[in-house]
C-alpha positions as CSV (number, residue, x, y, z in Angstrom):
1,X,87.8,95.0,112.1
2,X,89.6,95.6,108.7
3,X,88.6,98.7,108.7
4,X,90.2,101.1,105.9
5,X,89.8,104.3,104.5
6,X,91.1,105.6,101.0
7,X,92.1,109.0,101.3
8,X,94.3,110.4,98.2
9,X,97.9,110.6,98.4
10,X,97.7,114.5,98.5
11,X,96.8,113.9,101.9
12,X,100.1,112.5,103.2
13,X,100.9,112.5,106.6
14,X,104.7,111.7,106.9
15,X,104.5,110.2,110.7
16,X,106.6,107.6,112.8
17,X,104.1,105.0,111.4
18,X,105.6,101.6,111.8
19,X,105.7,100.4,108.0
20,X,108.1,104.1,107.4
21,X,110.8,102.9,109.4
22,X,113.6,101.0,107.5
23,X,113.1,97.8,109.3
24,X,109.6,97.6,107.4
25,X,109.3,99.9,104.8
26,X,113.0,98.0,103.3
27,X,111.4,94.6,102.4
28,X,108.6,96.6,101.2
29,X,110.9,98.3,98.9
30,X,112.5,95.0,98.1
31,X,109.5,93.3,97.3
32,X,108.7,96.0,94.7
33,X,111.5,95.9,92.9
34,X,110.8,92.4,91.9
35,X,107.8,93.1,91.4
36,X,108.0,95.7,89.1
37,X,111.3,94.4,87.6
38,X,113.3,97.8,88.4
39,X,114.3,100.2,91.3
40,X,111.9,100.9,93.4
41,X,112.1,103.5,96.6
42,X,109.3,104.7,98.8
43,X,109.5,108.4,99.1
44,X,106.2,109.5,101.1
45,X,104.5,107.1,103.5
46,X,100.7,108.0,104.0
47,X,99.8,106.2,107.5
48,X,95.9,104.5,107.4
49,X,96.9,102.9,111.1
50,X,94.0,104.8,112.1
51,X,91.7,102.7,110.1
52,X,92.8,99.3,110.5
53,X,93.2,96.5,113.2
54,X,96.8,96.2,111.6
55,X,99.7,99.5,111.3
56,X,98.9,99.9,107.5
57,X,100.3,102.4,104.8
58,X,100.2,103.7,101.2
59,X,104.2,103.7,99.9
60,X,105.2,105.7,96.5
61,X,107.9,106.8,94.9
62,X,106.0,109.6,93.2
63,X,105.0,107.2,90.0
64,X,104.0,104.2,91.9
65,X,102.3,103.5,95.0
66,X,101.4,100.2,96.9
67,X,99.6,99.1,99.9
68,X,101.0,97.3,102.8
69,X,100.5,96.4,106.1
70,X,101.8,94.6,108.5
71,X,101.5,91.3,111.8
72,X,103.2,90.2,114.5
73,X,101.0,87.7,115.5
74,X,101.9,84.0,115.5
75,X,99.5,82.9,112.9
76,X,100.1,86.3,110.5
77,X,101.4,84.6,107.7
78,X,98.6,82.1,107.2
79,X,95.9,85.3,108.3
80,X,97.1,87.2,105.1
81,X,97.6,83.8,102.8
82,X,94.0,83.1,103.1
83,X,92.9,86.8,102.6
84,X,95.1,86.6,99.7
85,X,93.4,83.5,98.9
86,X,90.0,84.9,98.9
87,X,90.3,87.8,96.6
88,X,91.6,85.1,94.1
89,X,88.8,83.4,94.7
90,X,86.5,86.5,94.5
91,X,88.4,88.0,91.6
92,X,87.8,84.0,89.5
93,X,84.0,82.9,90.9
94,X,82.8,86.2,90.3
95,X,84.6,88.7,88.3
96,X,84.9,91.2,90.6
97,X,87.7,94.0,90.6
98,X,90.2,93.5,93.2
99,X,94.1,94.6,94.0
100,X,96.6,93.2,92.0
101,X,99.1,91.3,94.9
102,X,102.1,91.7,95.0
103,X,103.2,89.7,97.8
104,X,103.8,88.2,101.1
105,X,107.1,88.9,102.9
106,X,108.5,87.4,106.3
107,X,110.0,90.0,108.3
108,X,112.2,89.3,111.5
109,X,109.1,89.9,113.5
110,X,106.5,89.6,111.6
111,X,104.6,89.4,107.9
112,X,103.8,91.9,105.7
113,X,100.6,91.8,102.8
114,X,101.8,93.9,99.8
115,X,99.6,94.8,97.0
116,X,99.2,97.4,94.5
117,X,97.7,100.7,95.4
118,X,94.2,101.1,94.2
119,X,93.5,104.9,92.1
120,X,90.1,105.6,94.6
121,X,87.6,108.4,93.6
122,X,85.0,110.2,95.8
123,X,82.3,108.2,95.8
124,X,78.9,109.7,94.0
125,X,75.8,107.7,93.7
126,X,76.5,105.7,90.8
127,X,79.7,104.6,92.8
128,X,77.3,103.2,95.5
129,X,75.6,101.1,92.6
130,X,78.3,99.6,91.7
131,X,79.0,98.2,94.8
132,X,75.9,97.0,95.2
133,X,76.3,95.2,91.5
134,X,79.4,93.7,92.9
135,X,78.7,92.4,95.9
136,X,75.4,90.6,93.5
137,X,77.8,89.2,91.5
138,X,79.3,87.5,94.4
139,X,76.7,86.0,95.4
140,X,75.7,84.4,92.1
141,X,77.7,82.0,93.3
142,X,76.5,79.2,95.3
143,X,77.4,75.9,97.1
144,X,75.6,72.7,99.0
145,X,76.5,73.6,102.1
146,X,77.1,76.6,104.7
147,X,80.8,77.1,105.1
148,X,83.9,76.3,103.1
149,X,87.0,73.8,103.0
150,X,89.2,76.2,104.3
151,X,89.1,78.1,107.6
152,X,89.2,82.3,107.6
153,X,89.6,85.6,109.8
154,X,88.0,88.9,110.2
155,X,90.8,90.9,111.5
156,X,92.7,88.5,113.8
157,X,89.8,86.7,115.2
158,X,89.5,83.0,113.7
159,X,87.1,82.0,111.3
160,X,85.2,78.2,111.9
161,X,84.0,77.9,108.3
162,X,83.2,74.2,109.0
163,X,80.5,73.0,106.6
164,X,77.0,73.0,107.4
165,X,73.3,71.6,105.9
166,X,71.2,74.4,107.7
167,X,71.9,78.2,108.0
168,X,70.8,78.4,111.3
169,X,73.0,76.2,113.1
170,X,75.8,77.1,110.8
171,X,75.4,80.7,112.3
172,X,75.2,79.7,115.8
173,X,77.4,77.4,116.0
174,X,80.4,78.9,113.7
175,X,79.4,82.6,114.1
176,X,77.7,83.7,117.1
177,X,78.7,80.8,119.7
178,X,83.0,81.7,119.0
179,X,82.4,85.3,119.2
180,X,80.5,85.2,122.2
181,X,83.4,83.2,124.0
182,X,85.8,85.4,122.7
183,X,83.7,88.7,123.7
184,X,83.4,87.1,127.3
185,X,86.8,86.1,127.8
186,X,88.1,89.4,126.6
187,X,86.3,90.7,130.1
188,X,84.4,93.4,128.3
189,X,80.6,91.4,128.0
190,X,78.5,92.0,130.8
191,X,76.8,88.7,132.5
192,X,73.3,90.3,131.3
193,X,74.3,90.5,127.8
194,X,75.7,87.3,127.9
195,X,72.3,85.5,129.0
196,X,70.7,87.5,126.3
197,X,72.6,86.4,123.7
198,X,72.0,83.0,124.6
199,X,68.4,83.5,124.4
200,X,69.0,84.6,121.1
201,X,70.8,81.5,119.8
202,X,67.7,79.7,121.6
203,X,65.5,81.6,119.1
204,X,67.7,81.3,115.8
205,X,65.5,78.9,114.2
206,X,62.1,80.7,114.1
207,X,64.3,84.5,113.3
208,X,66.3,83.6,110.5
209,X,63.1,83.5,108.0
210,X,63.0,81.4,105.0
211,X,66.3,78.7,104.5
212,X,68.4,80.6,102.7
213,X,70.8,78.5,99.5
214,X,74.1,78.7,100.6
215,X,75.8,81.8,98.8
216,X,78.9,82.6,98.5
217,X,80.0,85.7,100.7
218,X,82.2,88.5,101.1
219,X,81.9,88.3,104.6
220,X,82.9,91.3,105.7
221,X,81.3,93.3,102.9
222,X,81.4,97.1,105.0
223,X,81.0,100.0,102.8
224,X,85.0,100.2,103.4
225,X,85.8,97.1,101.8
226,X,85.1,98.3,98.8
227,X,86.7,101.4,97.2
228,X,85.5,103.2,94.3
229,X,87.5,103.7,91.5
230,X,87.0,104.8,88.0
231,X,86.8,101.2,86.5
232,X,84.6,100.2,89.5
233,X,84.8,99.1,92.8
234,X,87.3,96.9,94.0
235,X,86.9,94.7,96.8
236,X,89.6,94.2,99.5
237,X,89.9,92.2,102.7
238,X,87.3,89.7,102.2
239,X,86.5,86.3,104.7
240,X,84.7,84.7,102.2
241,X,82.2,81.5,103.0
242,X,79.1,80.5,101.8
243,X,76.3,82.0,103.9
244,X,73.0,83.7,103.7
245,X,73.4,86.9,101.4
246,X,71.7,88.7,103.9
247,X,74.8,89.0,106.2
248,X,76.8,90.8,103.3
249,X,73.7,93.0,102.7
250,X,73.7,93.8,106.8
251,X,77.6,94.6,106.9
252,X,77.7,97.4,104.4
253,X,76.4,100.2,106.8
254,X,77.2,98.0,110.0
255,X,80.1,100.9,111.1
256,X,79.6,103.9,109.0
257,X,76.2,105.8,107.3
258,X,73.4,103.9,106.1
259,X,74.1,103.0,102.9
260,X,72.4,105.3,100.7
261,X,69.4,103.3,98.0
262,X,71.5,103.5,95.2
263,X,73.5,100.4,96.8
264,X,70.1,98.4,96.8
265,X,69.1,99.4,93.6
266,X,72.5,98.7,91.9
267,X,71.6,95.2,94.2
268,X,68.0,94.6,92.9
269,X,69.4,95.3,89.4
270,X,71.4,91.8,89.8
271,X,69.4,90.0,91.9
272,X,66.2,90.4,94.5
273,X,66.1,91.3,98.4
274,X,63.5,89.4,100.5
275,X,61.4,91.7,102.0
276,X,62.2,90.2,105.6
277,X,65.6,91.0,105.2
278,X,64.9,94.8,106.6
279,X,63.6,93.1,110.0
280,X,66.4,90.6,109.6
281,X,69.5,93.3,109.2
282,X,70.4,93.2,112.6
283,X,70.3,89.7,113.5
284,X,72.7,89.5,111.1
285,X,75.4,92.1,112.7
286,X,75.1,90.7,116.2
287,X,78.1,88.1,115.9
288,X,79.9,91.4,114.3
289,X,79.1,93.5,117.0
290,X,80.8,90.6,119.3
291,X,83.6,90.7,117.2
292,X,84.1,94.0,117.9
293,X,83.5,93.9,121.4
294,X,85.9,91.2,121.6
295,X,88.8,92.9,119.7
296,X,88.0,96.6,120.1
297,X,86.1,96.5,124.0
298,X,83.1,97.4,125.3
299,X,82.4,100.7,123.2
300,X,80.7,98.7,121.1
301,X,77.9,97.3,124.1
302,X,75.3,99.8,123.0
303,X,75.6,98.6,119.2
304,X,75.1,94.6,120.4
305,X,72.4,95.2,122.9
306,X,70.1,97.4,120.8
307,X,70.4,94.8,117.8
308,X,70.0,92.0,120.4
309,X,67.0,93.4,122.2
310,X,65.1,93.5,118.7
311,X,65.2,89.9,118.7
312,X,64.7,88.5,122.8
């Protein structure tokens, strides 16, 4: 997953972290000198490889810091030229805060997502409302269909955000079904969990409660996705579609602590939860949980299996 952390600069680890090497951390350099129309040289490197699919790193020069991380995979360019794409889109259909981009840059092996660093604060309880405002704000907006006219990724697993007219197919067949081949070609799903899983999609229909309009979706809205700042919180590494608003509502405490009520309640202040949706949550992280299981391995077996048995 795109999973990242904030910590403050103070906490800089200088390490052999890929993007600190001059093969990287050059075009980086480059890249923000145009941006910011003078000079620029990284100085400290704070590593966040730790808490990403992809080597990542905060770069300053003491007065200035930006974000970047970097791919080596075939399709990298167009992977961070849709995420770029769907803060845009976040940032325009909703008004939400999100990083200022600087760019993307085409490296020898490789591509690189730069954007300005984001100022994050610890986060107290009316930081947790805000994110729960947000992601409401999101999902104001809403479409005719399931899906979108543009493909997407959550970390470097494809996206099949083919258009639908019903939710339930739409999450079996462009959510669930690709995750569960990818999960069971990666070797890591047992045949057991396999056959239940198949039983699940079996059941869709009568589990996914009352048709959902199709809403417009972070779509990998963890807790981590969004980091609190002083002005708000401001989303990052979104694979946005139009889904049931459930599934956002299920990712925010999917791989950390439960979200704590103030989330909800900055929710509820924007818009209302069904009350199903509690009975729903982990239906809605099983095709995450094969994600992980697919990318990551089979640590994450207990996590799918406990959310599946709820359900078979």
């Amino acid at each position: 997953m795109s999973i990242i952390n904030k910590p403050s600069l103070t906490a800089v680890r200088t390490s052999s972290a890929r993007l600190a090497g001059p093969a990287l951390r050059v075009p980086v350099e480059q890249a923000v000198s145009r941006h910011l129309g003078r000079p620029w040289t990284a100085t400290a490197v704070q590593d966040l490889a730790d808490f990403a699919c992809h080597p990542c790193a905060i770069l300053t020069d003491g007065s200035c810091a930006v974000f970047a991380k970097f791919t080596d995979a075939a399709d990298g360019a167009t992977q961070f030229e849709i995420e770029l794409a769907g803060l845009r889109f976040l940032r325009e259909s909703s008004g939400v805060l999100t990083p200022t981009p600087i760019g993307l840059v085409v490296v020898a092996d490789g591509t690189l997502l730069v954007l300005e660093a984001v100022h994050a604060v610890d986060r107290a309880p009316r930081h947790w409302r805000q994110i729960g405002q947000a992601l409401a704000r999101i999902h104001r907006n809403t479409w005719d269909r399931f899906g979108l006219d543009r493909h997407g990724y959550i970390g470097p697993l494809h996206l099949d955000n083919t258009p639908a007219s019903d939710w339930p197919s739409f999450y079996a067949q462009r959510r669930i079904l690709p995750n569960l081949r990818a999960a069971t070609d990666s070797g890591h799903l047992p045949p057991e969990v396999i056959r239940q899983v198949e039983t699940l999609l079996s059941r869709l229909p009568e589990l996914c409660g009352p048709p959902p309009v199709p809403t417009l979706l972070h779509g990998d809205a963890q807790q981590n996705n969004f980091i609190s700042t002083d002005e708000g919180a401001v989303v990052i590494d979104p694979a946005v579609c139009y889904g049931h608003p459930e599934m956002d509502l299920a990712f925010v405490d999917i791989w950390h602590q439960a979200a704590p009520d103030e989330l909800f309640e900055g929710y509820r202040e924007e818009l209302p939860i069904d009350p199903g949706f509690w009975e729903r949550r982990d239906l809605w992280r099983v095709w995450g949980y094969l994600a992980a299981v697919a990318i990551e391995g089979p640590s994450h077996l207990d996590e799918l299996t406990r959310a599946i048995r709820r359900y078979v």
